[in-house]
C-alpha positions, 0 to 999 in steps of 0.5 A: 500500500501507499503511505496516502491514498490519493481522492480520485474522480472521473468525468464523465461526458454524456457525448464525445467532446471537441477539441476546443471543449476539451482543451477549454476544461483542461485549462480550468482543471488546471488551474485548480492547482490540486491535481495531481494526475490526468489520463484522457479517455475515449476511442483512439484516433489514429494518424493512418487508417489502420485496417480496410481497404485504405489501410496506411492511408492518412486518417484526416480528422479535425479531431486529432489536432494539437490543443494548449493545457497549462501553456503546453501543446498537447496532441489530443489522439484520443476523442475524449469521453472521459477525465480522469483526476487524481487529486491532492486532497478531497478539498479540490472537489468542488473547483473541479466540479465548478471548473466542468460546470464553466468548460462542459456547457452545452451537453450532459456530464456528471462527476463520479469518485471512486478508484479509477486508475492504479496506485500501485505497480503490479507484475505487468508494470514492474516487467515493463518499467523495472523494479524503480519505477516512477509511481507517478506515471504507472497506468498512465503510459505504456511503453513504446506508445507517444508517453505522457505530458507533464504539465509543471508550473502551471500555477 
């Protein structure tokens, strides 16, 4: 176990959002300042067709852009559904909320707070990262893959 168990809640989008949504919420997420982790989810988009008869093909879409969160350029490869946060402490709850309620404005969303993402390394991460692993980033990456954005400094 880890000597603090860190709150951690789920944002949930009744539709898939845009880019500009996206990158609109993040800011405000952001500069709440208790955050300590964020993973984006939804149906991956990726930069070639990846099986069909255009298989290799590039795959335009306006979805697969780069966005600005906390002054840095993120490449959005996923069509966000749902954000995930781990929090400093339960206090940062209600900016987050606030901060969905000002970026999510024109479609249904809602808040869940549960366990949404690993605290611990298990097996599979210590064959892929090694015994001295960074805690901060299990389940946030897989090797091999674009990796992770750290935004620092943003407030």
């Amino acid at each position: 176990m880890t000597d603090a168990t860190y709150p951690q809640v789920r944002i949930v989008s009744e539709r898939l959002m845009n880019p500009d949504t996206v990158e609109q919420v993040m800011n405000l997420i952001v500069a709440t300042s208790g955050v300590r982790r964020i993973i984006l989810n939804g149906p991956r988009l990726p930069a070639t067709v990846p099986y069909g008869p255009a298989k290799g093909l590039p795959n335009p879409t306006e979805l697969r852009r780069v966005i600005k969160i906390g002054g840095q350029d993120v490449q959005l490869e996923v069509h966000v559904g749902t954000i995930v946060l781990e929090l400093v402490s339960r206090d940062f709850i209600p900016a987050i909320k606030e901060a969905c309620e000002k970026g999510i404005t024109k479609f249904p969303w809602y808040l869940q707070e549960g366990r949404y993402m690993k605290t611990e390394p298990s097996l599979v991460d210590y064959a892929k990262y090694g015994p001295d692993a960074d805690k901060t980033i299990i389940g946030l990456t897989e090797p091999g893959k674009s990796g992770l954005v750290i935004l620092q400094g943003t407030k």
